[in-house]
N, CA, C and O atoms as CSV, one atom per row, in Angstrom:
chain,resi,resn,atom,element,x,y,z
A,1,UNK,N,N,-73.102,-10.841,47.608
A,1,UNK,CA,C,-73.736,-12.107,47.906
A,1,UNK,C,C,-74.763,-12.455,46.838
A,1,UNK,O,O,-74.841,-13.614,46.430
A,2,UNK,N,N,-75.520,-11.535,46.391
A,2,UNK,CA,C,-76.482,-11.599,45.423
A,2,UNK,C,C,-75.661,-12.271,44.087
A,2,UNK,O,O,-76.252,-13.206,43.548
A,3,UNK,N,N,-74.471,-11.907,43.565
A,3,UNK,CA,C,-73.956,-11.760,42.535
A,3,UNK,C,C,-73.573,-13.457,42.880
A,3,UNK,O,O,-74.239,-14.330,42.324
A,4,UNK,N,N,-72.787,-13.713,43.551
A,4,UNK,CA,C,-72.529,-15.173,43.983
A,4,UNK,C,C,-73.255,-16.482,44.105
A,4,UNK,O,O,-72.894,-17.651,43.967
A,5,UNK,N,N,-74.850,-15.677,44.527
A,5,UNK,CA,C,-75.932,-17.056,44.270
A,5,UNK,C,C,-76.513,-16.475,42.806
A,5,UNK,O,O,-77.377,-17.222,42.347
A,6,UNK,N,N,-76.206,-15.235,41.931
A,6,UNK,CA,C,-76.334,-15.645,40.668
A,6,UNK,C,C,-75.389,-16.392,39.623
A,6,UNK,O,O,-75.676,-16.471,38.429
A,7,UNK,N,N,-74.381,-16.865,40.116
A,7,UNK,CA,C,-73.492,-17.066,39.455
A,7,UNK,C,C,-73.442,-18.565,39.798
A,7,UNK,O,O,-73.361,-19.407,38.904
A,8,UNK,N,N,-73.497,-18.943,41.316
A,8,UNK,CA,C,-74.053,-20.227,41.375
A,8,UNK,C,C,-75.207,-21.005,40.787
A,8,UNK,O,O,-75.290,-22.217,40.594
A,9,UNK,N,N,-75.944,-20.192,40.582
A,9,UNK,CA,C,-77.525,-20.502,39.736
A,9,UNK,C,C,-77.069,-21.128,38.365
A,9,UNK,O,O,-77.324,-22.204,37.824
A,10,UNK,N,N,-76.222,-19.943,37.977
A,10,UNK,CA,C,-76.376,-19.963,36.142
A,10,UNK,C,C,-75.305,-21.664,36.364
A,10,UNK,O,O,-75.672,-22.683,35.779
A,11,UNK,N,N,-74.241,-21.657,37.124
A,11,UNK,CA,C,-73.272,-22.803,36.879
A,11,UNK,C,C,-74.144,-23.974,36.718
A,11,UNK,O,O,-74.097,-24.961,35.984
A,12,UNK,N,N,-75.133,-23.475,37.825
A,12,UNK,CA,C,-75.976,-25.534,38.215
A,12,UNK,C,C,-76.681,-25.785,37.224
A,12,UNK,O,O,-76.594,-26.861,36.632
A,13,UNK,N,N,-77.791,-24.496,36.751
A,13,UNK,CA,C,-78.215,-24.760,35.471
A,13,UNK,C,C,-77.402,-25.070,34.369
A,13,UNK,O,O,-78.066,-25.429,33.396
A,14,UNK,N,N,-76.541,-25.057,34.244
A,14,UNK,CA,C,-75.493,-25.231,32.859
A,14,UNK,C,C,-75.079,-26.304,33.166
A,14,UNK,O,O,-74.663,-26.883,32.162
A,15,UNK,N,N,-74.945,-27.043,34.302
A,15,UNK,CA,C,-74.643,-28.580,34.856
A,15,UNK,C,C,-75.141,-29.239,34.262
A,15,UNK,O,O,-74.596,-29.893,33.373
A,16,UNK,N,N,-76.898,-29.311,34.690
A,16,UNK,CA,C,-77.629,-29.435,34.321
A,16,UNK,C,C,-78.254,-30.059,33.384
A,16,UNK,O,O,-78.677,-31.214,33.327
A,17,UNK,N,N,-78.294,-28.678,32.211
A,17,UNK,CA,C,-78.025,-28.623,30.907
A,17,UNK,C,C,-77.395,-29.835,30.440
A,17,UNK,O,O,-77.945,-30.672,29.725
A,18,UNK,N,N,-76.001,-29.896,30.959
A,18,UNK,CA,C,-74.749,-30.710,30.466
A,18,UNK,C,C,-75.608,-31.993,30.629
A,18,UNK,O,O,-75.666,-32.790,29.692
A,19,UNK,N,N,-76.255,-32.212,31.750
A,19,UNK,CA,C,-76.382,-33.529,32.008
A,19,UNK,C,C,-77.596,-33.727,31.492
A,19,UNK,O,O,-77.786,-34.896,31.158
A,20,UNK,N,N,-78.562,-32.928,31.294
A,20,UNK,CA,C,-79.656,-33.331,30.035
A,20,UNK,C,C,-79.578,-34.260,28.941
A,20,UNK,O,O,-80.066,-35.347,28.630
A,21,UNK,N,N,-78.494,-33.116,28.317
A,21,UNK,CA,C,-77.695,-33.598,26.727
A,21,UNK,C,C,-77.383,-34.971,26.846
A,21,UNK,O,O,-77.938,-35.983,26.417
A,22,UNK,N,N,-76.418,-34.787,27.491
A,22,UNK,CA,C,-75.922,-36.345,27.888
A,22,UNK,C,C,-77.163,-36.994,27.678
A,22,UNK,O,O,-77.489,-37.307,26.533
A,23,UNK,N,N,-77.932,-37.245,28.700
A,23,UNK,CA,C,-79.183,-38.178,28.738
A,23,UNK,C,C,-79.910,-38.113,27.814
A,23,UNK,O,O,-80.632,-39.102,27.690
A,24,UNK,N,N,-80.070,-37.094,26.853
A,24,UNK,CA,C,-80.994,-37.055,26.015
A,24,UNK,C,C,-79.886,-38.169,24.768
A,24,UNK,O,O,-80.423,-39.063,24.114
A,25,UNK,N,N,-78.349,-37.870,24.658
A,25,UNK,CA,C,-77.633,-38.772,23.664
A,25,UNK,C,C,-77.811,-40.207,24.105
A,25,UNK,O,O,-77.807,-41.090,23.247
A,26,UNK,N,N,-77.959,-40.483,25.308
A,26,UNK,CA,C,-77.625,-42.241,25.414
A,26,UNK,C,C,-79.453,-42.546,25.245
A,26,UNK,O,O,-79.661,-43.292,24.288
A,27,UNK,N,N,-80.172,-42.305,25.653
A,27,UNK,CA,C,-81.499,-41.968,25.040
A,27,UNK,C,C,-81.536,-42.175,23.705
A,27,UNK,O,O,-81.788,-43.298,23.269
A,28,UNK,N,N,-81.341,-41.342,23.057
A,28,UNK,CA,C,-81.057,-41.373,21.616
A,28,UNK,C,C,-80.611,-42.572,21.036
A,28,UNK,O,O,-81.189,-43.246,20.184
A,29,UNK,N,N,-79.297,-42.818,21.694
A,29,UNK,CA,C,-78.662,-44.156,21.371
A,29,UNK,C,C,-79.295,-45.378,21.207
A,29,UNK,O,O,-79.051,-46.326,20.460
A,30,UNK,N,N,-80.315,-45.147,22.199
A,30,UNK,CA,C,-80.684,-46.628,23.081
A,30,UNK,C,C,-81.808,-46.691,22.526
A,30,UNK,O,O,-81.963,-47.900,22.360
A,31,UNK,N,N,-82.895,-46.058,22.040
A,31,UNK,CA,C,-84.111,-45.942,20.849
A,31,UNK,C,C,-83.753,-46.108,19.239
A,31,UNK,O,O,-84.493,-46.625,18.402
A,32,UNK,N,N,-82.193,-45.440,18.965
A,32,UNK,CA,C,-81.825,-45.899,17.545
A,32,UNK,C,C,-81.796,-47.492,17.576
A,32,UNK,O,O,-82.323,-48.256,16.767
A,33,UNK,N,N,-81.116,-47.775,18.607
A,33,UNK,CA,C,-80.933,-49.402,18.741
A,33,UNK,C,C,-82.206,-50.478,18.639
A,33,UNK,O,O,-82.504,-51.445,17.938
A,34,UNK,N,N,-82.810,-49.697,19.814
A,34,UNK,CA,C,-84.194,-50.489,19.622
A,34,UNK,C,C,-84.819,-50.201,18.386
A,34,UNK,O,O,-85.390,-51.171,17.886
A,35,UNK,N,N,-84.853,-49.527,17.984
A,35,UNK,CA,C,-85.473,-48.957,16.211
A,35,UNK,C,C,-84.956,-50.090,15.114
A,35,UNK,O,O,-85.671,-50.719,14.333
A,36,UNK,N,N,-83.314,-50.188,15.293
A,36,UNK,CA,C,-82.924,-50.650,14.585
A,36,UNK,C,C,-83.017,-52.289,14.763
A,36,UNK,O,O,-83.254,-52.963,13.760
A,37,UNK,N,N,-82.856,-52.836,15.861
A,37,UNK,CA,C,-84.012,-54.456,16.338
A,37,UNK,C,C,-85.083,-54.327,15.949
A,37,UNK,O,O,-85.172,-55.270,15.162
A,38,UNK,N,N,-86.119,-53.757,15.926
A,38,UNK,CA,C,-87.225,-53.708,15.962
A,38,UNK,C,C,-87.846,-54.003,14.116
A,38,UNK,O,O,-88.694,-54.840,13.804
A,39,UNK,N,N,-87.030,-52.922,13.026
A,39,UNK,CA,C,-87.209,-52.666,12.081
A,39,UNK,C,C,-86.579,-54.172,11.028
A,39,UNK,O,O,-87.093,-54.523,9.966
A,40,UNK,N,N,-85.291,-54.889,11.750
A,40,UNK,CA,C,-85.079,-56.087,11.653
A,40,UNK,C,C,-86.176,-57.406,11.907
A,40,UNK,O,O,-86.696,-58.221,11.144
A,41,UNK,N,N,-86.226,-57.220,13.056
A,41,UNK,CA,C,-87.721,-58.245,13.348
A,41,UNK,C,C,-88.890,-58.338,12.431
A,41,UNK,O,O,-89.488,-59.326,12.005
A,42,UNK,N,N,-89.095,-56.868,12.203
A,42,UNK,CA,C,-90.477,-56.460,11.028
A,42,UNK,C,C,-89.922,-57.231,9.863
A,42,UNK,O,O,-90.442,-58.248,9.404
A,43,UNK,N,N,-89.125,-56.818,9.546
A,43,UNK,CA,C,-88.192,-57.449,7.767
A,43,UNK,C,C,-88.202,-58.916,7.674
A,43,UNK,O,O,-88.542,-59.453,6.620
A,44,UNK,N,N,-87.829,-59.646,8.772
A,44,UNK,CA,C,-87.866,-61.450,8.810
A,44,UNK,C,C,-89.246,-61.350,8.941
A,44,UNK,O,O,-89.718,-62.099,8.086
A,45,UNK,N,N,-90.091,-60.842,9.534
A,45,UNK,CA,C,-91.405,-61.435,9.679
A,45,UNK,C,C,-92.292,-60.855,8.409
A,45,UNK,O,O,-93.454,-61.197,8.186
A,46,UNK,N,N,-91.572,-59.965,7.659
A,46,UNK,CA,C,-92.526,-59.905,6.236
A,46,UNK,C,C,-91.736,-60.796,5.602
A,46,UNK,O,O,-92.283,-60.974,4.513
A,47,UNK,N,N,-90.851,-61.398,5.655
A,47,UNK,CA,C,-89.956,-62.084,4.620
A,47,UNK,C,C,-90.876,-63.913,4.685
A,47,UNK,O,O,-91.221,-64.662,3.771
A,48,UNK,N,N,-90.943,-63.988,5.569
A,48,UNK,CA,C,-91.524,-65.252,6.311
A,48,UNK,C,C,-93.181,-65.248,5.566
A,48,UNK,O,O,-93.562,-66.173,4.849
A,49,UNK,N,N,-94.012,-64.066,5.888
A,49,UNK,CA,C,-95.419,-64.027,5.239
A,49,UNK,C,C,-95.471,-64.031,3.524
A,49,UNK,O,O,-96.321,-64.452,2.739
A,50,UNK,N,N,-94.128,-63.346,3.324
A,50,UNK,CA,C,-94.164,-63.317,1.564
A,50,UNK,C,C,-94.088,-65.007,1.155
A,50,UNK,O,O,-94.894,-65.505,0.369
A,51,UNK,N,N,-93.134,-65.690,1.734
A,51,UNK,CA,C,-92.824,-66.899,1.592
A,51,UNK,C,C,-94.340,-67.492,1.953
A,51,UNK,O,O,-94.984,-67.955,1.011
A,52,UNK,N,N,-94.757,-67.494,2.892
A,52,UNK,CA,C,-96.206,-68.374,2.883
A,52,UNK,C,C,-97.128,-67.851,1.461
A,52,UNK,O,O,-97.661,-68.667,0.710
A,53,UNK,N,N,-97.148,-67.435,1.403
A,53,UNK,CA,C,-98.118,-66.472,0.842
A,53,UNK,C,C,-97.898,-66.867,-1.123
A,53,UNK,O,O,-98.561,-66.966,-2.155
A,54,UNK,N,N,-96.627,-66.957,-0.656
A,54,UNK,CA,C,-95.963,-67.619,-2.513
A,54,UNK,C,C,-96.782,-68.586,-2.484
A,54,UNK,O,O,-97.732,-68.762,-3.247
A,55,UNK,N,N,-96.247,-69.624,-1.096
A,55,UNK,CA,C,-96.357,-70.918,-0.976
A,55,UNK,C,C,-97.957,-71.229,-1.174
A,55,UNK,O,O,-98.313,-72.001,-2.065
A,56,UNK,N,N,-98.506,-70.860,-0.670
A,56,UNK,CA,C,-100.202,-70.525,-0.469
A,56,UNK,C,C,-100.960,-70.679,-2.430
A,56,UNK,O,O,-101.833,-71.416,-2.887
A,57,UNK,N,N,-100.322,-69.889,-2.909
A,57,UNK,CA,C,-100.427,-69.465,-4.402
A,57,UNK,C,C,-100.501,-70.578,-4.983
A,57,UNK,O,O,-101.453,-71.034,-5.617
A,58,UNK,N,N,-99.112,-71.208,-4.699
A,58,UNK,CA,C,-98.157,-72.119,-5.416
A,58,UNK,C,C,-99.343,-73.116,-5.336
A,58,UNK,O,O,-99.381,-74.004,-6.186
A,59,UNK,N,N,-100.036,-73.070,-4.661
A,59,UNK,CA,C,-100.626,-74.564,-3.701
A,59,UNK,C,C,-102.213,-74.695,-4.517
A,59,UNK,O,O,-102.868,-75.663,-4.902
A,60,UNK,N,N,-102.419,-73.328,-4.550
A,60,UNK,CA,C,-103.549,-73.138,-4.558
A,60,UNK,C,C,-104.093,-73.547,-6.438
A,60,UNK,O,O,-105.045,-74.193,-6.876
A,61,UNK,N,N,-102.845,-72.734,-7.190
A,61,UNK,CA,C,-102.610,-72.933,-8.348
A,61,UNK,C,C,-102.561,-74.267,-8.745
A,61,UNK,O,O,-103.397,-74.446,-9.631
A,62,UNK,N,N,-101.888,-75.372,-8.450
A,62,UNK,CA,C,-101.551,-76.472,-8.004
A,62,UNK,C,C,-103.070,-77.365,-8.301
A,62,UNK,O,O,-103.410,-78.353,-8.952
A,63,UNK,N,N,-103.643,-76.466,-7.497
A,63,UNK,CA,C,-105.028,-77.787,-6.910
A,63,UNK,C,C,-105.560,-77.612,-8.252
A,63,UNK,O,O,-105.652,-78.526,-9.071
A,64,UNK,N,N,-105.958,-76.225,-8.474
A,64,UNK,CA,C,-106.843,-75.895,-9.703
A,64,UNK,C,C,-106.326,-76.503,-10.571
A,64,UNK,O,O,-107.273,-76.489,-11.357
A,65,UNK,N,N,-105.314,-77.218,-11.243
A,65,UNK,CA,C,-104.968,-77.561,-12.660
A,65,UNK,C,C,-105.688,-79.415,-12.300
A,65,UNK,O,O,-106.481,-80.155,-12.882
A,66,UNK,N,N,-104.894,-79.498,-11.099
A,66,UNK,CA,C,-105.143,-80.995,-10.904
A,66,UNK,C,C,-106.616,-81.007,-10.747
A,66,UNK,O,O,-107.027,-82.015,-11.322
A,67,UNK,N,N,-107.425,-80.453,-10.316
A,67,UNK,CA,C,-109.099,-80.208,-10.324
A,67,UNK,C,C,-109.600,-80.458,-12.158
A,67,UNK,O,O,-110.549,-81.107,-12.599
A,68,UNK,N,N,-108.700,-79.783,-12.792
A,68,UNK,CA,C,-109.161,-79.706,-14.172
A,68,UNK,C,C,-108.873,-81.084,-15.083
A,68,UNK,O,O,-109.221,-81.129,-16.263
């Protein structure tokens, strides 16, 4: 009997286990994804500030000549 609830033990833990992994892969999955949205969003929104920021220059440069 002893041998039987050790053997049941080790199975459930190894279930378990199994079903950790699992969860820890779609987990995984589901944070690469968001990582990978996330790291997109960042990229348009520096792309967007570089563009002001030209624009800003452009503007600024602009005034100073016409000032002169």
């Amino acid at each position: 009997m002893s041998t039987d609830f050790t053997t049941r033990a080790t199975h459930t833990a190894m279930e378990d286990t199994i079903c950790s992994n699992e969860l820890c892969r779609e987990n995984e999955a589901y944070f690469n994804g968001l990582r990978f949205l996330v790291n997109k969003k960042f990229q348009q929104f520096n792309q967007v500030i570089k563009k002001h920021a030209i624009a800003y220059k452009w503007r600024a440069q602009r005034t100073k000549t016409i000032q002169h």
